[in-house]
C-alpha positions as CSV (number, residue, x, y, z in Angstrom):
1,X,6.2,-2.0,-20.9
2,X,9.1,-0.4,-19.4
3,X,8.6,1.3,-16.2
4,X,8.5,4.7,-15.7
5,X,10.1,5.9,-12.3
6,X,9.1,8.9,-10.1
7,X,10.2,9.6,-7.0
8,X,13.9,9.1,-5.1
9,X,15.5,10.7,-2.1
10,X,13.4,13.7,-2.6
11,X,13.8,17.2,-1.1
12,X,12.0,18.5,2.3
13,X,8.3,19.8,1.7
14,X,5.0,18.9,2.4
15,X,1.8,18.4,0.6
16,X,1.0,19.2,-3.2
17,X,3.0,22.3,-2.7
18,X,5.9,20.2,-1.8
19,X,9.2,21.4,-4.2
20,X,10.0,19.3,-7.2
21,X,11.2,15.7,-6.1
22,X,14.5,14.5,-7.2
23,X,14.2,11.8,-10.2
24,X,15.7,8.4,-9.9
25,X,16.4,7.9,-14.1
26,X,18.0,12.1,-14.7
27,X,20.8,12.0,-12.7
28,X,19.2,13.5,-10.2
29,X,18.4,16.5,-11.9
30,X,15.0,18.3,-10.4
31,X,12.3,17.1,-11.9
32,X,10.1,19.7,-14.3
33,X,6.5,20.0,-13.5
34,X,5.5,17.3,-15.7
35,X,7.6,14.9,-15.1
36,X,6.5,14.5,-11.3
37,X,3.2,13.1,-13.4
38,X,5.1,10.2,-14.3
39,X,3.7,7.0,-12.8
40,X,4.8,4.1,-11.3
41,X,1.6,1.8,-11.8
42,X,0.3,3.4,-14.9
43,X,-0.1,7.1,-16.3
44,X,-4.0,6.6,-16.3
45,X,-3.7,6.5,-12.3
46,X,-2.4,9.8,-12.5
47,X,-4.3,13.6,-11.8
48,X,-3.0,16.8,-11.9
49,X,-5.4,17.3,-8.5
50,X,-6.3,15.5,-5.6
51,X,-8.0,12.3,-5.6
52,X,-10.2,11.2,-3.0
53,X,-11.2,7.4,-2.7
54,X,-13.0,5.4,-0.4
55,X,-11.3,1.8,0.3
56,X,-14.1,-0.6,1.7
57,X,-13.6,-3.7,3.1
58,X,-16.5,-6.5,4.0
59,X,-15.7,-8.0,7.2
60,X,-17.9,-11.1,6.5
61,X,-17.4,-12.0,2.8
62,X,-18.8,-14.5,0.4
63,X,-16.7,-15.2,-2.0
64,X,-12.9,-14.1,-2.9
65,X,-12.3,-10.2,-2.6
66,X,-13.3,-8.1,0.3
67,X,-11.6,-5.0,-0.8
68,X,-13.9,-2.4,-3.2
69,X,-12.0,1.1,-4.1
70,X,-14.1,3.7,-5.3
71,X,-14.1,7.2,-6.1
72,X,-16.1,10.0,-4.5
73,X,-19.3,9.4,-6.6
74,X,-19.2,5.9,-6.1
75,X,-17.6,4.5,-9.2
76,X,-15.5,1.5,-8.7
77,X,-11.9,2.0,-9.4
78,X,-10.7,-1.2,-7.9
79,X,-11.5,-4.2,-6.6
80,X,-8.9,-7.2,-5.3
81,X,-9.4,-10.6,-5.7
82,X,-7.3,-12.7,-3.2
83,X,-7.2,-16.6,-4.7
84,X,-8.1,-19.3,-2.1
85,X,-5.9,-21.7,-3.3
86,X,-1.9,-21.3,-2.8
87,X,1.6,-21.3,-1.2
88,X,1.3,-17.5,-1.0
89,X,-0.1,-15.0,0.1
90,X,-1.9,-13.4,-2.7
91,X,-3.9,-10.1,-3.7
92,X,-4.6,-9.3,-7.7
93,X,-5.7,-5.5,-7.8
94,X,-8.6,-5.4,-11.0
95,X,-9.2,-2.4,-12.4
96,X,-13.0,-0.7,-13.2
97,X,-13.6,-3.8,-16.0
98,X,-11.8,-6.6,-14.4
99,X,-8.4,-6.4,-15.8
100,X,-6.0,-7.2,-13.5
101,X,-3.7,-4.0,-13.0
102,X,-1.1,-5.5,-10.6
103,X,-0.6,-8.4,-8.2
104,X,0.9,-8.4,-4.8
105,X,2.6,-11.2,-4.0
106,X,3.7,-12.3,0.2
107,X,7.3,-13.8,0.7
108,X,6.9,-17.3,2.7
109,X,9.3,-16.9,4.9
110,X,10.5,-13.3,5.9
111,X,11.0,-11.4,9.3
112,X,10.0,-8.2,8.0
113,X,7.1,-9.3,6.0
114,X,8.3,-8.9,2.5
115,X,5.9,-8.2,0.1
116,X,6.9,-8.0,-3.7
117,X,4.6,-5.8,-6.1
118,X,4.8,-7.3,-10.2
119,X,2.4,-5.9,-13.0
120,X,-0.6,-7.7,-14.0
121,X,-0.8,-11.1,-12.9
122,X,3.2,-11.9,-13.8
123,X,5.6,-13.0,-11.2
124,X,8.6,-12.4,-13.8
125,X,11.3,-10.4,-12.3
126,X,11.4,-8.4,-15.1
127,X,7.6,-7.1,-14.3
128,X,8.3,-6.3,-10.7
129,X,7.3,-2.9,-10.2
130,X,8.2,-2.5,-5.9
131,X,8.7,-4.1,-3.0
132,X,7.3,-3.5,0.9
133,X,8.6,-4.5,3.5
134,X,8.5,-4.0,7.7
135,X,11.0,-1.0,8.3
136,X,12.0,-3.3,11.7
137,X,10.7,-6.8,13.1
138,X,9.6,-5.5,16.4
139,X,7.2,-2.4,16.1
140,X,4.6,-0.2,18.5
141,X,3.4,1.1,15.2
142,X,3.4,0.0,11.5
143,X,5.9,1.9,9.3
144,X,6.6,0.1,6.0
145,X,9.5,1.0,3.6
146,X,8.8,1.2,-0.4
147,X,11.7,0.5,-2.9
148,X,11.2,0.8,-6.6
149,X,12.5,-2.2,-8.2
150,X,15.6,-0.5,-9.4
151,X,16.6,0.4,-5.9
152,X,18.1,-3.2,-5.9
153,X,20.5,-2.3,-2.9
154,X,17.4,-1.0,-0.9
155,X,19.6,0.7,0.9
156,X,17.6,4.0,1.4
157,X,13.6,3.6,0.6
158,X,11.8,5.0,-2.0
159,X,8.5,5.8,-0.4
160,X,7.4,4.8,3.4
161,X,4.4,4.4,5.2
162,X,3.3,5.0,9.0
163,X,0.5,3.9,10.7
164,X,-2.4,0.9,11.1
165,X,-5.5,0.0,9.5
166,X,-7.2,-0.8,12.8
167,X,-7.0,2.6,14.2
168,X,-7.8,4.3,10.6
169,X,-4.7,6.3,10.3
170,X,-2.1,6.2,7.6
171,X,0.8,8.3,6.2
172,X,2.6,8.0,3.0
173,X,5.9,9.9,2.7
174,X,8.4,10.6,0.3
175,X,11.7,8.1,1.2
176,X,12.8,9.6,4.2
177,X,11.7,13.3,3.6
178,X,8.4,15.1,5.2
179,X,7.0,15.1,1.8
180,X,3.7,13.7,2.1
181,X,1.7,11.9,-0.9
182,X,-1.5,10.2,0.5
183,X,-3.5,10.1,4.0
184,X,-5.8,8.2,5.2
185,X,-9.0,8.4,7.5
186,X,-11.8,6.1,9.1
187,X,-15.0,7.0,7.6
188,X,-17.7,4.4,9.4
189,X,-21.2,5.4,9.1
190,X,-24.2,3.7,10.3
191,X,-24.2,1.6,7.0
192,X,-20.5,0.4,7.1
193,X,-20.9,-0.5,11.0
194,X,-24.7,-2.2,10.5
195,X,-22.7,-4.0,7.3
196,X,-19.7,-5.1,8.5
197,X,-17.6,-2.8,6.6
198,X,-14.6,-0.6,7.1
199,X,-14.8,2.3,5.3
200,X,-11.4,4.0,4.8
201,X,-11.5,7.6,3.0
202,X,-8.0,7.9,1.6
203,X,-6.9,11.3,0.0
204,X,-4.1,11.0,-2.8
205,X,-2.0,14.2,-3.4
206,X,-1.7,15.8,-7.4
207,X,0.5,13.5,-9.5
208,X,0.7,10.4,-7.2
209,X,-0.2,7.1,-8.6
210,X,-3.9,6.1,-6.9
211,X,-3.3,2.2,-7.7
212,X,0.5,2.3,-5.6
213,X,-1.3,3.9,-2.9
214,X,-4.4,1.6,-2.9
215,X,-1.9,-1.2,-2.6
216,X,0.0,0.1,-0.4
217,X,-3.1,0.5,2.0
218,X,-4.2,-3.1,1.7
219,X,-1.0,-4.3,1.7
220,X,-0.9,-2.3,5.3
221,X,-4.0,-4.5,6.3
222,X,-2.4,-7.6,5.9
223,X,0.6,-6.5,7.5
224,X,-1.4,-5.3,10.6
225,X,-3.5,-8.6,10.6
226,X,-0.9,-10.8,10.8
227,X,1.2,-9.1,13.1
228,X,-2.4,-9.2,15.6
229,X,-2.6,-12.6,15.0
230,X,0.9,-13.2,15.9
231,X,0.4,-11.2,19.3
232,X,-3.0,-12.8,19.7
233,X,-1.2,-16.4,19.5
234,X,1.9,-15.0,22.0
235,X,-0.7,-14.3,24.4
236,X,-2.4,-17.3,24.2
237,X,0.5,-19.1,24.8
238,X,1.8,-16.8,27.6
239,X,-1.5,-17.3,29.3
240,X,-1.4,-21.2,29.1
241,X,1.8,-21.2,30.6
242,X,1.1,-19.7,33.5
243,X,-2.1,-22.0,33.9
244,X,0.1,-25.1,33.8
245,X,2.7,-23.3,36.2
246,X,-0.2,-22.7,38.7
């Protein structure tokens, strides 16, 4: 299935009132008020309104998958299974019944954390649907850059996001433009925090695809994990040095 592209090097705006964006595949030609619908995922994660999902994640888990996505009345969209066994560092978003939707797939070795997006459970470059990376190795906060697989020269990103899982706040924008397509917010109650859960209330703007920006968001997670763990081990090391100094 041939992908569908959206958005690219869009004009200033904010929010769902935000003017037409530019489209990647019409010669940059505005887009018409349908065509923004077109998804980058799949149509079927598309809405003409708002979407508002909740993005859970068990802090102690059991087996593979800590990640549930549901919508406001509780139905699961998404779950993602994340295999034990392998070389990389791997998430399979599942859909409702199980089917996998997309995988996302961590380079080995890579100074910006490169993660590369491919449909289903391929790894065909033919089925890659977009790649994240780190916009810079050495960052105060998180901001990731998105390029649609046809952006081959990356040269300008397609979508970027700002912000960290661990202090709930997260902005999706529109390449390099204001335009804003999904936010997200902590929303612990006294179930998520006597659980172990984080409970992240993500809202996704009219005509945005809801499975990109629920991989986006857990794709931020690992991002932020690692990079703690990597300061965490720093530390540690600073610390013991001293030690032996003294």
């Amino acid at each position: 299935m041939e992908q569908p592209y959206v958005y690219a090097y869009p004009q200033s705006g904010t929010g769902p009132s935000a003017p037409p964006l530019q489209g990647s595949d019409v010669a940059d030609e505005p887009l018409k008020g349908s065509d923004v619908a077109r998804a980058i995922v799949d149509q079927r994660f598309c809405a003409p309104y708002p979407v508002d999902i909740t993005i859970v994640r068990k802090m102690m888990k059991l087996k593979a998958g800590n990640f549930v996505i549901t919508d406001v009345n509780g139905d699961m969209l998404f779950k993602v299974k994340d295999p034990v066994f392998g070389l990389h560092d791997k998430r399979i978003l599942l859909d409702g019944s199980a089917s996998p939707v997309l995988n996302m797939r961590e380079k080995i070795v890579s100074l910006h954390q490169r993660w590369r997006v491919f449909r289903g459970v391929s790894k065909e470059q033919k089925d890659l649907l977009y790649t994240v990376k780190r916009s810079s190795m050495i960052q105060f906060e998180t901001k990731l850059d998105v390029f649609l697989s046809h952006n081959k020269e990356e040269e300008r990103c397609d979508f970027r996001v700002k912000g960290t899982w661990s202090q709930s706040s997260c902005v999706i924008y529109v390449g390099e433009s204001d335009t804003i397509v999904a936010e997200m917010n902590k929303n612990d109650t006294l179930q998520s925090v006597l659980f172990g859960k984080d409970n992240i209330s993500v809202t996704v703007y009219p005509n945005v695809d809801y499975a990109f920006i629920a991989s986006l968001i857990v794709i931020l997670y690992d991002v932020n994990r690692d990079t703690a763990a990597a300061f965490s081990a720093a530390s540690t090391g600073a610390s013991a040095a001293v030690t032996l100094m003294i």
